[in-house]
C-alpha positions, 0 to 999 in steps of 0.5 A, a space after each residue: 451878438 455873435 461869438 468867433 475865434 479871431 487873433 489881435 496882435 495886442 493879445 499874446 495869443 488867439 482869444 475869442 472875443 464877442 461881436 457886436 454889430 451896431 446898424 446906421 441905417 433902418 434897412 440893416 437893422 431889419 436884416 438883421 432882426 430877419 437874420 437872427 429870426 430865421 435862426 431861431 426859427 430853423 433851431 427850435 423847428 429841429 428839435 422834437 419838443 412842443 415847447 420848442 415849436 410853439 417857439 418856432 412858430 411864435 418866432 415866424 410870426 415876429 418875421 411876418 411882421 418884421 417882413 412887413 415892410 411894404 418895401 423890402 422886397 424891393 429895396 433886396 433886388 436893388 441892392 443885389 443888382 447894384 452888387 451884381 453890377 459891382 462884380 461884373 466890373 471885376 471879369 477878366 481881371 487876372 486878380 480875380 478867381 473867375 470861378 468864385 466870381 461866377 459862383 458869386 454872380 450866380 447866387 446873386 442872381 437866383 436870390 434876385 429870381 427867387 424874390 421877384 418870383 414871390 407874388 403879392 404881400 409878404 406873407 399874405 399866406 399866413 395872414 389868409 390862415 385864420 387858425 395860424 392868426 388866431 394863434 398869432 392874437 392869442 399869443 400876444 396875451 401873457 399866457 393866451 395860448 393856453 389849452 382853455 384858450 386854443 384847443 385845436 392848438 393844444 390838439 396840434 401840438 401833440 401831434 408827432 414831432 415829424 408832422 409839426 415840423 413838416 408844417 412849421 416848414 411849409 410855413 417857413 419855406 415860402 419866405 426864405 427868399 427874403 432869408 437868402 437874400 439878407 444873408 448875402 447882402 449881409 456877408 457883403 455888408 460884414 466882408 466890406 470892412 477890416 478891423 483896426 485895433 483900438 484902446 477905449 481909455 478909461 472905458 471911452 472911445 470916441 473917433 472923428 468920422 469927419 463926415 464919412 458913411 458908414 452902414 453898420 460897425 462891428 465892435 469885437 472885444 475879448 470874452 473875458 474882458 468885462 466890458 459891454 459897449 454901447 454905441 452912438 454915431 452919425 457921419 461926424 462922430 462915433 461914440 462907444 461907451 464900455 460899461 460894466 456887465 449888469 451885476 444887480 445894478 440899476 443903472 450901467 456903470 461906466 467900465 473905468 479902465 482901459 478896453 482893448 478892442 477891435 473896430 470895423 466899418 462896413 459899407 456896400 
């Protein structure tokens, strides 16, 4: 979940509003889960505190096997070439900036390098690390991590803050093509689409898809609106339930009141 400043022309003035992005598809939703690893890798890495890189360092072990997927590299340079094709058809159109389309081309173009460049298994180089997978098993048990436990890690982390990071960093520097790569198909992917306004009544919303594609849809509903939607579709229908924010209750109860919210397709 994100949050941004967008404007809807049923609120009277600009309000911030809450994203949600509902994946169709395996891929999208392992970019994703990549996207949102990297940056709480790259937060917690900044900051000075043990408790803060152990969380790091837990963080790019869930990436390592996220990453894992023996075709995801692949399915990355595939997809960048097709975009990569997709924007060579717009050169010499007079519409189009001819700089910002060369710039585009260019990033595509070194994240595609930059991925072809990583040899053997994703990862391979921290599963090779007999210290760092120990500390990936032991971190698996509730509370395994302990001194008692691991006291070469228990050593590590008291080492200075600038050492930890730097070593957290070279851990990390070796997948970030994968990083880059996600981050551009997904601007892409979010870029695709424009939202339309819509209302849930009396908290439900459903939409005749009459069998079109979709990729990934966005929900965006204001902060202030106590409505949390929940999403099923196929290429028929789409589905969204506004239900109620948690409130010490057992079972989400639907929001019986109409929600006014924005929907957005996406689609490469």
């Amino acid at each position: 979940m994100a949050q941004n400043w967008n404007n809807f022309s049923f609120f009277k003035a600009p309000i911030r509003v809450i994203t949600y992005e509902y994946p169709f598809n395996e891929r999208i939703r392992t970019l994703l889960r990549l996207e949102d690893l990297f940056e709480k890798t790259a937060y917690f890495a900044e900051s000075d505190g043990q408790l803060e890189h152990h969380t790091a360092l837990v963080t790019l072990f869930e990436i390592l096997e996220t990453a894992g997927r023996a075709d995801l590299k692949m399915d990355l340079i595939q997809e960048l070439e097709r975009q990569r094709q997709t924007l060579l058809a717009f050169r010499n159109n007079p519409e189009i900036s001819e700089e910002a389309l060369s710039g585009a081309l260019y990033e595509i173009e070194a994240s595609s390098a930059a991925l072809l460049a990583m040899a053997g298994k994703i990862g391979q180089y921290l599963r090779d690390n007999d210290w760092l997978m120990s500390i990936k098993s032991r971190a698996a048990i509730p509370g395994g991590v302990c001194e008692f436990d691991l006291p070469s890690y228990h050593w590590w982390l008291h080492r200075a803050p600038g050492i930890r990071r730097d070593a957290i960093s070279e851990w990390t520097r070796p997948l970030l093509p994968l990083r880059d790569a996600a981050a551009i198909v997904l601007r892409l992917l979010r870029s695709s689409g424009r939202p339309k306004q819509h209302t849930a009544v009396s908290g439900q919303f459903q939409l005749n898809l009459g069998g079109t594609a979709a990729q990934m849809v966005r929900v965006e509903v204001g902060v202030e609106q106590p409505a949390v939607p929940e999403v099923s579709a196929n290429k028929y229908f789409l589905n969204i339930r506004f239900t109620n924010p948690p409130a010490n209750e057992l079972k989400a109860k639907v929001a019986e009141r109409d929600v006014p919210f924005a929907l957005t397709f996406c689609n490469l």
